[in-house]
Rosetta silent file (secondary structure, phi, psi, omega in degrees, C-alpha in Angstrom):
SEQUENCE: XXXXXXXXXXXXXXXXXXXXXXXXXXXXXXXXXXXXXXXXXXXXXXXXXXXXXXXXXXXXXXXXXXXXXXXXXXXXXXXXXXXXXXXXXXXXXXXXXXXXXXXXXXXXXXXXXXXXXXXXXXXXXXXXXXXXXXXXXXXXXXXXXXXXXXXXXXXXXXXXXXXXXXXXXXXXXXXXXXXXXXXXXXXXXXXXXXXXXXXXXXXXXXXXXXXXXXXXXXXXXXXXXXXXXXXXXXXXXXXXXXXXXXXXXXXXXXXXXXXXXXXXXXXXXXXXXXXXXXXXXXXXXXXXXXXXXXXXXXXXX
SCORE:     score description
SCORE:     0.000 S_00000001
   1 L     0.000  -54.194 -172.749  115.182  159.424   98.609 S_00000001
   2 L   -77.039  -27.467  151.051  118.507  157.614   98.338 S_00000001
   3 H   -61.260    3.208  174.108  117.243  155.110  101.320 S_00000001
   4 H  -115.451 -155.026  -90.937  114.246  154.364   99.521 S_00000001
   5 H   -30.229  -51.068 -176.006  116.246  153.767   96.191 S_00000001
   6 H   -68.014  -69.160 -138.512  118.706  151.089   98.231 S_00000001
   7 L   -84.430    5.529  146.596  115.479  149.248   99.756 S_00000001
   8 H   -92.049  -14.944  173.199  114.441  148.924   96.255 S_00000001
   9 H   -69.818  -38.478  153.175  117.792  147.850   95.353 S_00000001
  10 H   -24.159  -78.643  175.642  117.619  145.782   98.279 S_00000001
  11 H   -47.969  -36.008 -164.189  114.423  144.027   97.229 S_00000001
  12 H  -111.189    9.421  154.228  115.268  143.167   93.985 S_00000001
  13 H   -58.382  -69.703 -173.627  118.961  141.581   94.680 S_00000001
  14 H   -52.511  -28.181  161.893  116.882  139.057   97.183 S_00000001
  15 H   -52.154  -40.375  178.269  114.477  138.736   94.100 S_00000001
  16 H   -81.317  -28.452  174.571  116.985  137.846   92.146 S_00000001
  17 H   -76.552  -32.890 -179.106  119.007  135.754   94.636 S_00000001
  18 H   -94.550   -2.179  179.156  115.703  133.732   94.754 S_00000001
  19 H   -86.404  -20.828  174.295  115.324  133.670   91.219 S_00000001
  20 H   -84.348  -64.121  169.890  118.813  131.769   91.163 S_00000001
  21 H   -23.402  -63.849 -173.426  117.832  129.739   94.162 S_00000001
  22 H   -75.249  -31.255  154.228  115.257  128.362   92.262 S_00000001
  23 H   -37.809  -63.316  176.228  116.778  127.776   88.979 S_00000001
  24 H   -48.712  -46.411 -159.309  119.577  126.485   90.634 S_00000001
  25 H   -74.994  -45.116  164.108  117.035  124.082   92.441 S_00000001
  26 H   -31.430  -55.916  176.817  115.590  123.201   88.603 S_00000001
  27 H   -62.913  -47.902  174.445  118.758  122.381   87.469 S_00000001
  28 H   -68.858  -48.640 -155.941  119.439  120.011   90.183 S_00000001
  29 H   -88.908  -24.973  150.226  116.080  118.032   90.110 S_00000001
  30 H   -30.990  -47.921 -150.085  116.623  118.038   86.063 S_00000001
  31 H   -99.254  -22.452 -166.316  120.046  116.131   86.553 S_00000001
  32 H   -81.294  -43.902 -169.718  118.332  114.093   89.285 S_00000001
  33 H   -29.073  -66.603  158.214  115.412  112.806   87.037 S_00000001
  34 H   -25.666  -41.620  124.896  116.945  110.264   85.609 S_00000001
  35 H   -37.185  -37.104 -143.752  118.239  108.630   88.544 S_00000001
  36 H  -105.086  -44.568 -172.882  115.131  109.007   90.200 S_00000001
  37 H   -82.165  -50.251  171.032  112.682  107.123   87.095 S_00000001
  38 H   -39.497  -40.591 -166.802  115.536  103.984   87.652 S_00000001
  39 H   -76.758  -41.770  169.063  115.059  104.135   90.851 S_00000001
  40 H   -66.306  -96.458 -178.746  111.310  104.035   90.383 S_00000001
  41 H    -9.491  -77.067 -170.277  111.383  101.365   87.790 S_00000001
  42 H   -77.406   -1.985  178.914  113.714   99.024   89.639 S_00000001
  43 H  -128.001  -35.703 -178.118  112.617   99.166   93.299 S_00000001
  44 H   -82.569  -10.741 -179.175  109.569  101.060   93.379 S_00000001
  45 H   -98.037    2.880  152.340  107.318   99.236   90.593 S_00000001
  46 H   -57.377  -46.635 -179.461  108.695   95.677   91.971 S_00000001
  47 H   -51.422 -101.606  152.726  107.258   96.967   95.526 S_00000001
  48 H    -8.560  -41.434  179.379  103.896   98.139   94.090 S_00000001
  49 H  -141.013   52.889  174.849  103.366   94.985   92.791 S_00000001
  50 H  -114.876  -52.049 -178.708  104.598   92.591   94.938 S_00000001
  51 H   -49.312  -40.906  171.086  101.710   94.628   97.460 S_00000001
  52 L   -45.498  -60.605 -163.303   99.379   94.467   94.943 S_00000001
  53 L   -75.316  -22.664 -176.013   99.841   90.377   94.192 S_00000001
  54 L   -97.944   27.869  178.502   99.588   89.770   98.278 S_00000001
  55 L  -102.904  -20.036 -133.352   95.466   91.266   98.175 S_00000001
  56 E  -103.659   75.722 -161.442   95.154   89.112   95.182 S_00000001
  57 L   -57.998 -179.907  166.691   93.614   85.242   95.193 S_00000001
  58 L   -13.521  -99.016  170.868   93.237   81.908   93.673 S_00000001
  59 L   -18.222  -31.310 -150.917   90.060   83.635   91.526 S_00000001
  60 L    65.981   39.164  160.400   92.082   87.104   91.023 S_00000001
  61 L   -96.204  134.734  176.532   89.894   88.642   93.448 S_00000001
  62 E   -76.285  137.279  169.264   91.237   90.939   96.580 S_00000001
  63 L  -149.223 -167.720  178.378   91.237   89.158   99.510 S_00000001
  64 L  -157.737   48.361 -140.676   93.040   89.107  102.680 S_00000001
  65 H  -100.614   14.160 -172.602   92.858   85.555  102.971 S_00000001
  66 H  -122.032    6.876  179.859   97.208   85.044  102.760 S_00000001
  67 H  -103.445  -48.914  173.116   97.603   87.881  105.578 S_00000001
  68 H   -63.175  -56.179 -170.703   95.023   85.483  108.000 S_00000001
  69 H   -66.845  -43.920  150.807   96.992   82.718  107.263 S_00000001
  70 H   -52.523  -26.243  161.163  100.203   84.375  108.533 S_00000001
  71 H   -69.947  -56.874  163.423   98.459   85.300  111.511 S_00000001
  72 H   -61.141  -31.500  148.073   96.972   81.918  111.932 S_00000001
  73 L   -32.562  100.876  157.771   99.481   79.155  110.657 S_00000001
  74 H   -98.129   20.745  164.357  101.822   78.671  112.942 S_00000001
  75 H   -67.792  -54.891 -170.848  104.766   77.473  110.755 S_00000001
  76 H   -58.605  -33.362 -151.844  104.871   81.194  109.203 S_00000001
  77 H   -83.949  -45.148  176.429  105.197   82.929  112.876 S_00000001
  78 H   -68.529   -3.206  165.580  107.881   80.309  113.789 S_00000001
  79 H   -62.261  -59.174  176.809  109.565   81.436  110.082 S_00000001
  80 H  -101.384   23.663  148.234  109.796   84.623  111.265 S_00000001
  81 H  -102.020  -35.589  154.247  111.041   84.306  114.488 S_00000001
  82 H   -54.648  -35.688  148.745  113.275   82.312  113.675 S_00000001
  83 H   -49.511 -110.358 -129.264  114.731   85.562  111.245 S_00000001
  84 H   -59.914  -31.547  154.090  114.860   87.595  113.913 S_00000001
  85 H    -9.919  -72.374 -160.794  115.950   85.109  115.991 S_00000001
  86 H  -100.644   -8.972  159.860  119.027   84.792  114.219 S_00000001
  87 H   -56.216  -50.554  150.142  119.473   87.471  112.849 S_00000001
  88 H   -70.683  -16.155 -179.812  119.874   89.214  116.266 S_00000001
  89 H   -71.447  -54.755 -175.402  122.186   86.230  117.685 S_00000001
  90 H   -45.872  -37.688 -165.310  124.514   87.365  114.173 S_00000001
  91 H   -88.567  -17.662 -173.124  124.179   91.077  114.851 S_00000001
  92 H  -106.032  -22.906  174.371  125.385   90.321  118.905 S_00000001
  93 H   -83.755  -62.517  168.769  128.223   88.010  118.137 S_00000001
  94 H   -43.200   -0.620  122.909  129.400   90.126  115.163 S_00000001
  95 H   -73.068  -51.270  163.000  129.600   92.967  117.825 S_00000001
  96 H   -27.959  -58.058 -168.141  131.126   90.798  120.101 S_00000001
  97 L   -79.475  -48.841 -150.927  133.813   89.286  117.693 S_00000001
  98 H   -74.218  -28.377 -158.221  133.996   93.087  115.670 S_00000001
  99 H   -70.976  -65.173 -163.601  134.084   96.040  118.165 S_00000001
 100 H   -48.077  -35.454 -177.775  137.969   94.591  119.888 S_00000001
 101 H   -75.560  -47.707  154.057  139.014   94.066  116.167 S_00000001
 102 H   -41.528  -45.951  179.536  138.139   97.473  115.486 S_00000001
 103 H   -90.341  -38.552  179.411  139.581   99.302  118.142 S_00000001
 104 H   -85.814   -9.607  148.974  142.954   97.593  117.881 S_00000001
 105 H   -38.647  -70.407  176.097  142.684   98.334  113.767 S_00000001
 106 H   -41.374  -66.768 -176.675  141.917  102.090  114.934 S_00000001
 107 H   -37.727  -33.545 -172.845  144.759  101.797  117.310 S_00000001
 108 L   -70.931  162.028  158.554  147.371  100.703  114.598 S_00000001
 109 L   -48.454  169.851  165.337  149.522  103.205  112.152 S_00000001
 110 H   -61.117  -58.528 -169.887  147.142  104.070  108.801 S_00000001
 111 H   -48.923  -54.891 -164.016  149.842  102.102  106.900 S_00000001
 112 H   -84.680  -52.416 -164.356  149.395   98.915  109.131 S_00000001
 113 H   -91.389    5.125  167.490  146.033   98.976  109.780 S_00000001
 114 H   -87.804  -27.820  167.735  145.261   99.314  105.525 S_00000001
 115 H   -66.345  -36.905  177.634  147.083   96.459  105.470 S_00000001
 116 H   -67.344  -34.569 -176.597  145.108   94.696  108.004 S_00000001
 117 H   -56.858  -44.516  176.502  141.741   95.745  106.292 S_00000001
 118 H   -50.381  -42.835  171.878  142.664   93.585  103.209 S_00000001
 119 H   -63.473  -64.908 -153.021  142.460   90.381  105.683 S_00000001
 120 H   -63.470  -27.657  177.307  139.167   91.936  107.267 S_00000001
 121 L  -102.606    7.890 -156.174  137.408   92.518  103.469 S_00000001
 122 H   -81.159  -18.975  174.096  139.080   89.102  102.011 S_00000001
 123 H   -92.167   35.142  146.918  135.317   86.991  102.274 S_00000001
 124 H  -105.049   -1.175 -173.818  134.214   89.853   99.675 S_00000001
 125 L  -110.608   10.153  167.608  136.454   88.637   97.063 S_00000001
 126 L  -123.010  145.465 -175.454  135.028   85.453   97.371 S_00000001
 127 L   -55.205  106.570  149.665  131.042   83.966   96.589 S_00000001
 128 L    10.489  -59.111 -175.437  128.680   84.216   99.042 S_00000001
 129 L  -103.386   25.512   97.254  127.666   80.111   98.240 S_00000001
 130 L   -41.922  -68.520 -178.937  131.642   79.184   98.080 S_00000001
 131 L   -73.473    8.246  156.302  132.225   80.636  101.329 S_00000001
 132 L   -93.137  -30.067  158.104  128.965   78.497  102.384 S_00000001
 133 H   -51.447  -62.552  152.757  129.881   75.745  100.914 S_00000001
 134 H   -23.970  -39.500  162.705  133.455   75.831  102.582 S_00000001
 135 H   -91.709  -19.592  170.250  132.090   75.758  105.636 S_00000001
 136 H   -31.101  -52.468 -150.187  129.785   72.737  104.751 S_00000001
 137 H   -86.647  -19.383  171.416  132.613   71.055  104.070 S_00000001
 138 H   -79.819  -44.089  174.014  135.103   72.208  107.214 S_00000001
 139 L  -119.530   51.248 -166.628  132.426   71.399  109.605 S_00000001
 140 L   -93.806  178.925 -157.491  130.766   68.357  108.527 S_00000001
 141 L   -67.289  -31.977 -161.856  130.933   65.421  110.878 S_00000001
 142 L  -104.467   40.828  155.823  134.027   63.828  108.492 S_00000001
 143 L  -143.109 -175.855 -171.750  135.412   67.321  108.150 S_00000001
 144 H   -30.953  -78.845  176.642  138.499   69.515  109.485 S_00000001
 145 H   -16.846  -69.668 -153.607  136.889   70.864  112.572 S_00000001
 146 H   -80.226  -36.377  167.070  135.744   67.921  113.906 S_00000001
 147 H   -75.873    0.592 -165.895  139.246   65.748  113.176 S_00000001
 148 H   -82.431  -51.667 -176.969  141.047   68.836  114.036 S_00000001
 149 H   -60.993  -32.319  167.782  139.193   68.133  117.620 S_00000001
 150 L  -101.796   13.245  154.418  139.459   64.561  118.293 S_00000001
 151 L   -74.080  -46.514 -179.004  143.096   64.730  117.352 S_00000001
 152 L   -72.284   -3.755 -179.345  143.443   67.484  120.341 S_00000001
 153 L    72.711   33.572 -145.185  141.544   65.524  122.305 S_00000001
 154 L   -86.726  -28.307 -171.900  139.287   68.132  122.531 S_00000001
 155 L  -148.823  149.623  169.653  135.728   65.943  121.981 S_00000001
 156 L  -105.305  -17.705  158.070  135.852   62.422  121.448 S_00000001
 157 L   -96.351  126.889  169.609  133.072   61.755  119.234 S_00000001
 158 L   -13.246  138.568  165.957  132.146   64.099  115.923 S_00000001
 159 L   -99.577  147.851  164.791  130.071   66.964  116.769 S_00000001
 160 L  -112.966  113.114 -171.724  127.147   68.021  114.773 S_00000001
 161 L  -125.230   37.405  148.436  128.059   71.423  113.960 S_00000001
 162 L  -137.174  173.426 -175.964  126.200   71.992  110.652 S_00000001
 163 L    61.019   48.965 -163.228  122.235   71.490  109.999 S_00000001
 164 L   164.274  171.244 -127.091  121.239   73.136  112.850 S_00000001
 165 H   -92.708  -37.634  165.261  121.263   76.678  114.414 S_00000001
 166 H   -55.003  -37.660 -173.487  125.233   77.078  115.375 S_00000001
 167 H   -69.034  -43.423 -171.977  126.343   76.179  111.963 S_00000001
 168 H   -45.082  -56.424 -150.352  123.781   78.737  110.295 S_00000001
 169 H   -70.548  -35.524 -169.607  125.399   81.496  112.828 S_00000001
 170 H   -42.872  -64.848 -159.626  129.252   80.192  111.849 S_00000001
 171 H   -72.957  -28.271 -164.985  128.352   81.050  108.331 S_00000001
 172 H   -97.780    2.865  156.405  126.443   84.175  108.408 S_00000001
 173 H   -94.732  -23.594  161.349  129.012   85.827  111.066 S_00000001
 174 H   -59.699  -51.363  141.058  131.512   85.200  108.794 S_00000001
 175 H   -19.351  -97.414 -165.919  129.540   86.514  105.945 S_00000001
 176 H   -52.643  -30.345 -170.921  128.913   89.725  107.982 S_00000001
 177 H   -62.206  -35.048 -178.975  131.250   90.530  110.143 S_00000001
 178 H   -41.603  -68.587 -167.761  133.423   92.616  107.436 S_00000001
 179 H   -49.117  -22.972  163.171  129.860   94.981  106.832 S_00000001
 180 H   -94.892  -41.604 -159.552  129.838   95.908  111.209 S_00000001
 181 H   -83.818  -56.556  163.670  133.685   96.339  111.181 S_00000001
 182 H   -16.982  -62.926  153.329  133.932   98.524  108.699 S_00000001
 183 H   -49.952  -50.580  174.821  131.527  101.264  109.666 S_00000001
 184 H   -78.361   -9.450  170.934  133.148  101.166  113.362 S_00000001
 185 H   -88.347  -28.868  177.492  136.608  101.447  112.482 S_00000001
 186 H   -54.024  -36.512 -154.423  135.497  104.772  109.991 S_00000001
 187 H   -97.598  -38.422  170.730  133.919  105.970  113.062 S_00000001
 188 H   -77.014  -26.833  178.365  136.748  105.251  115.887 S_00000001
 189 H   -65.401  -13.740 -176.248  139.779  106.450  113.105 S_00000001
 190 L   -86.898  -11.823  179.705  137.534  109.764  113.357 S_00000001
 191 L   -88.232  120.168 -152.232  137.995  110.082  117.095 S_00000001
 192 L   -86.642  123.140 -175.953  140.273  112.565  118.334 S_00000001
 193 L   -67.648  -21.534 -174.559  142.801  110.550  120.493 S_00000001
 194 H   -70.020    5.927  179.155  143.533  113.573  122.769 S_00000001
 195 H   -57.020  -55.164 -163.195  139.779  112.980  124.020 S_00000001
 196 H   -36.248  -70.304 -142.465  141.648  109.616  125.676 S_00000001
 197 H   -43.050  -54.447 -157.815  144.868  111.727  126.780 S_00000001
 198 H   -79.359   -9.673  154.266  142.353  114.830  128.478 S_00000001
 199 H   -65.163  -59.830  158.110  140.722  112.152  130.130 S_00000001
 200 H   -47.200  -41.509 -166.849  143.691  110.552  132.006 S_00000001
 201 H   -63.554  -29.362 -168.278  144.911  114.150  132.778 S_00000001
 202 L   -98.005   43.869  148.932  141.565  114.665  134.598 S_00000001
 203 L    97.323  -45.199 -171.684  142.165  111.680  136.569 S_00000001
 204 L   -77.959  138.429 -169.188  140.499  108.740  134.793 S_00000001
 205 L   -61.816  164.707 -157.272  141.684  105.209  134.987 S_00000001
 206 H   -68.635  -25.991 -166.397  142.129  103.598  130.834 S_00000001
 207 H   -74.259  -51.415 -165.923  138.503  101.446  131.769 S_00000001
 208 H   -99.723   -6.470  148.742  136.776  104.690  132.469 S_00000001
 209 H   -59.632  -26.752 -176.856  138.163  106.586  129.939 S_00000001
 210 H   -84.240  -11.760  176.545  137.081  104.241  127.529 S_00000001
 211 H  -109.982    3.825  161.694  133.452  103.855  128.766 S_00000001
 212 H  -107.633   -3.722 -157.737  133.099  107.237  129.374 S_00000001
 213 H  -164.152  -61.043  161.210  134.599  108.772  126.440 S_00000001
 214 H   -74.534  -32.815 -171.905  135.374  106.553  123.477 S_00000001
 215 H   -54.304  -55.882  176.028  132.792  104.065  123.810 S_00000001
 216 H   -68.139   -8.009 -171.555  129.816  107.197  123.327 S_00000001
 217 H  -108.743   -3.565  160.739  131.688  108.778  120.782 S_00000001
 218 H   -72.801  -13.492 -138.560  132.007  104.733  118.621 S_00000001
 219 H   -91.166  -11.281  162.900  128.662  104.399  119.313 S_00000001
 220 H   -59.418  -26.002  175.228  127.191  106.165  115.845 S_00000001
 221 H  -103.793  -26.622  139.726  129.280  103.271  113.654 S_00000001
 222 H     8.440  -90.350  179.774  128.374  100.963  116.410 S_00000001
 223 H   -75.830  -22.355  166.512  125.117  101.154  115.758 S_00000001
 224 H   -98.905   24.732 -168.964  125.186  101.735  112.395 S_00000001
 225 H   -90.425  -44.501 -135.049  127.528   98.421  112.018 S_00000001
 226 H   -88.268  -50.980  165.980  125.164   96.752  113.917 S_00000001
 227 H   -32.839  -89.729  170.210  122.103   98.010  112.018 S_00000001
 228 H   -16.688  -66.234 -168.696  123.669   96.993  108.762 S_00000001
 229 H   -74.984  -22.426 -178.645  124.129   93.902  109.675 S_00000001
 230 H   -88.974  -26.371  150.830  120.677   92.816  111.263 S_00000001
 231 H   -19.464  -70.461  177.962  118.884   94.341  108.108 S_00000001
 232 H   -58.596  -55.735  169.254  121.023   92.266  105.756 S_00000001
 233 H   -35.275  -41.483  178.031  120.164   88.996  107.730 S_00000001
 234 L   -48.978  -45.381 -174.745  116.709   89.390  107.581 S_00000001
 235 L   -95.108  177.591   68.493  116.246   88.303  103.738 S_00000001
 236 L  -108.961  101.362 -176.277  119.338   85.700  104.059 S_00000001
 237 L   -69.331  -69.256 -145.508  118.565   81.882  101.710 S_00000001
 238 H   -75.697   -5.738  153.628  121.474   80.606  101.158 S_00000001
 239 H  -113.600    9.408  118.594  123.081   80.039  104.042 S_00000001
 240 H    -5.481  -54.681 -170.390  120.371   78.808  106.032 S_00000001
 241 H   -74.117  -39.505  170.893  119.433   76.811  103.471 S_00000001
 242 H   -74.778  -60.482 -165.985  122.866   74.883  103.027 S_00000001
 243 L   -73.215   -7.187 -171.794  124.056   75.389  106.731 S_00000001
 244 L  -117.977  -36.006  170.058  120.765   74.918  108.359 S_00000001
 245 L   100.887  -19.959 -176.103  119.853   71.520  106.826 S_00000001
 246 L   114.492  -25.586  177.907  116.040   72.412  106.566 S_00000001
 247 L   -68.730  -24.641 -163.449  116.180   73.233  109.943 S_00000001
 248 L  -103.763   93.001 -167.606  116.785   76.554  110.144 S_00000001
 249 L  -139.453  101.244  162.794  113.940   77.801  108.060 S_00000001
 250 L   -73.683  167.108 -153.120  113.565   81.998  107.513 S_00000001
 251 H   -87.782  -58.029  173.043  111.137   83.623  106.231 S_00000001
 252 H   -49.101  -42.914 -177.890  113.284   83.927  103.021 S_00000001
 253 H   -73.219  -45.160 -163.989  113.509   79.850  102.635 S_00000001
 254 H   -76.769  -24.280  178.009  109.833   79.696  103.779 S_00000001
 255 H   -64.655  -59.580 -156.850  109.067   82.385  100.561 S_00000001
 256 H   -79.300  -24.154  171.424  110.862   80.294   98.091 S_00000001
 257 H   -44.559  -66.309  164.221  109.295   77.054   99.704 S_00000001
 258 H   -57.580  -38.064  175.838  105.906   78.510   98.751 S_00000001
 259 H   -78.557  -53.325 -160.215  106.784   79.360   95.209 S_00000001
 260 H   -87.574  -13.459 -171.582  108.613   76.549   93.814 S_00000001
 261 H  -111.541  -29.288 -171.704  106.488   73.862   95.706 S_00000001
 262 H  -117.044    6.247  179.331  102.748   75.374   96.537 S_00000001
 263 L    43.826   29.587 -162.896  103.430   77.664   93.272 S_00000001
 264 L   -77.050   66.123  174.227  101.543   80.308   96.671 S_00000001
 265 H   -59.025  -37.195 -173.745  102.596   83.955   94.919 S_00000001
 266 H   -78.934  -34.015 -176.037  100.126   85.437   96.842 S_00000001
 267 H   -85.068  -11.781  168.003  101.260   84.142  100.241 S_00000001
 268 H   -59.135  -59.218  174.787  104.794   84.521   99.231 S_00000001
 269 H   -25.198  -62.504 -150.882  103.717   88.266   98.444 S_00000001
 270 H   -48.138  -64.323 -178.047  102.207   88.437  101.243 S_00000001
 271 H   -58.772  -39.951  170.090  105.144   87.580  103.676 S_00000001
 272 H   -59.586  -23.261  165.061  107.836   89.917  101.791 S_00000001
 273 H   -69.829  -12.992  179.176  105.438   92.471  102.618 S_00000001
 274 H   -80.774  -43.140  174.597  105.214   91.578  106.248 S_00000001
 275 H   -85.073    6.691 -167.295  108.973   91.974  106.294 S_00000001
 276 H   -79.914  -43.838 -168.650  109.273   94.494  104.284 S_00000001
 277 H   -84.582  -55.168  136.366  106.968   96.716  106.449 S_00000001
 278 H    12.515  -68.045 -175.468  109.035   95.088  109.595 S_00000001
 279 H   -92.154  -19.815 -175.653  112.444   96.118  108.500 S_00000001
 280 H   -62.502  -40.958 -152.315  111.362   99.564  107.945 S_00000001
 281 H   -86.920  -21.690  158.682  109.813  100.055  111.140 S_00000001
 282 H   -55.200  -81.140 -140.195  113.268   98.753  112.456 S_00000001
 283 H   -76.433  -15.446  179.729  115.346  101.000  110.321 S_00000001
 284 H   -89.022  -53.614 -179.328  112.699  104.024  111.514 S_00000001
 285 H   -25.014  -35.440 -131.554  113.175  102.866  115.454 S_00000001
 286 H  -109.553  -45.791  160.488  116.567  102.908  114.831 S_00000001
 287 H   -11.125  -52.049 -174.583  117.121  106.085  113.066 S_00000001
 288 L   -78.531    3.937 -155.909  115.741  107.757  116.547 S_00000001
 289 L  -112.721  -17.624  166.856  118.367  105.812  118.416 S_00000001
 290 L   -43.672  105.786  113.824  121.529  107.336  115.961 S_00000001
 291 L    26.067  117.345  132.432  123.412  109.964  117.840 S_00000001
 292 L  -128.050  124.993 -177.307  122.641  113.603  116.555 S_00000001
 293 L   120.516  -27.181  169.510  123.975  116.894  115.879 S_00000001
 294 L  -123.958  160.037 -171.732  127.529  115.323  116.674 S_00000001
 295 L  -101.758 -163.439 -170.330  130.084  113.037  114.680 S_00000001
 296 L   -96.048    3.703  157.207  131.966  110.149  115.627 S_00000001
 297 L  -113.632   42.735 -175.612  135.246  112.287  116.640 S_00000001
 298 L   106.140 -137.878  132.404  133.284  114.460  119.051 S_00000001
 299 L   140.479 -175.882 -179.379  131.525  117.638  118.659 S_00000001
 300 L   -78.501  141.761 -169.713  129.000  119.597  121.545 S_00000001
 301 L   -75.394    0.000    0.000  126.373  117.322  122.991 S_00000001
């Protein structure tokens, strides 16, 4: 009798513990709503009907006649290869330039290297088309760069290092680089240095401790530095558009080209939808390529 009385007592504590569960779960998605209809309003009914407007013709008829023309045309294919194009050259120099500034940032005191961060975030305190303009103006044929060069004897005639494909990358690794360094120094300040130390004890020289041992355990802010950064490139006008000279011409410039000049919503549509569906399938690739089940100071494999 009294073991059948607890396994009814039993039963209705877990009844009750799920009766809380779920409340609890009420309660949450209550507080969430609100959040959730903004979020729908501002991203998902732009989305909806920027897909809608790229089926949608001359007439106001569905067609699928601004999807053929991105396949066929080739000025749209060379738009967006040229995004990815440069977008990946930004995302490999901005690893390039960012991981060694990271790791000696990690390497510093906290005190020193918070200090350092303030240089490393200082093109956020300034505009996005200031700091493009700045560089217009540093590396125009007549500008600092180039007398800076033939004073050093370095070149003897002006280089042309804007309106074209180097200048574009000048500006938008500058632009960027903060948004990869950032992630990878959160992720190497998280790595327990005595990984280093029990490495050396067991023998290994500083090169293969560091490619054996820190390098896999950076490689989740790595990758999400890296990530970050080739995402954000992808829609990128303005500095193309100043820095590239016409030359340089994304998929973003080629958008606004069509609107303000061929007044082309629907092929405009069309193409934010091509990258839109694009970056996702990037950001899902890359999702499977993320580290899991361990953090960026270690954990079991």
């Amino acid at each position: 009798m009294a073991s059948a009385v607890a396994g009814v007592g039993t039963a209705g504590n877990a009844r009750a513990l799920a009766r809380d569960a779920r409340r609890e779960r009420l309660a949450k998605l209550a507080l969430a709503l609100p959040a959730l209809a903004l979020i729908t309003i501002v991203m998902l009914v732009p989305v909806a009907w920027l897909f809608g407007l790229s089926f949608l013709g001359d007439d106001g008829h569905a067609t699928l006649a601004h999807y053929r023309r991105i396949v066929a045309e080739p000025a749209y294919w060379r738009a967006f290869v040229t995004t990815f194009q440069v977008s990946a050259l930004t995302t490999l120099i901005c690893i390039a330039l960012g991981y060694p500034l990271a790791y000696v940032l990690a390497a510093l005191p906290a005190r020193i290297a918070a200090i350092a961060l303030v240089f490393v975030m200082l093109p956020f305190w300034t505009s996005l088309l200031v700091r493009t303009y700045a560089w217009l103006v540093l590396l125009q044929r007549n500008g600092l760069v180039n007398a800076l060069g033939m004073k050093l004897g370095l070149w003897g005639a002006p280089l042309t290092l804007v309106n074209n494909l180097p200048g574009t990358l000048v500006g938008m690794v500058h632009i960027m680089l903060p948004f990869f360094v950032l992630p990878l120094y959160g992720a190497m300040r998280a790595i327990d240095r005595e990984c280093l130390k029990a490495a050396a004890s067991l023998g290994a020289s500083p090169t293969r401790a560091f490619l054996r041992v820190f390098l896999p355990l950076s490689l989740p802010g790595l990758v999400a530095g890296a990530l970050i950064v080739f995402v954000l490139c992808l829609g990128f006008y303005v500095t193309p558009a100043v820095l590239g000279g016409g030359k340089v011409n994304m998929v973003s410039n080629q958008i606004a080209a069509d609107i303000e000049i061929f007044f082309d919503w629907g092929g405009a549509s069309a193409q934010g939808v091509v990258l839109l569906v694009l970056t996702l399938a990037i950001l899902g690739v890359s999702a499977r390529l993320l580290p899991r089940g361990r953090g960026a100071g270690g954990g079991a494999p």
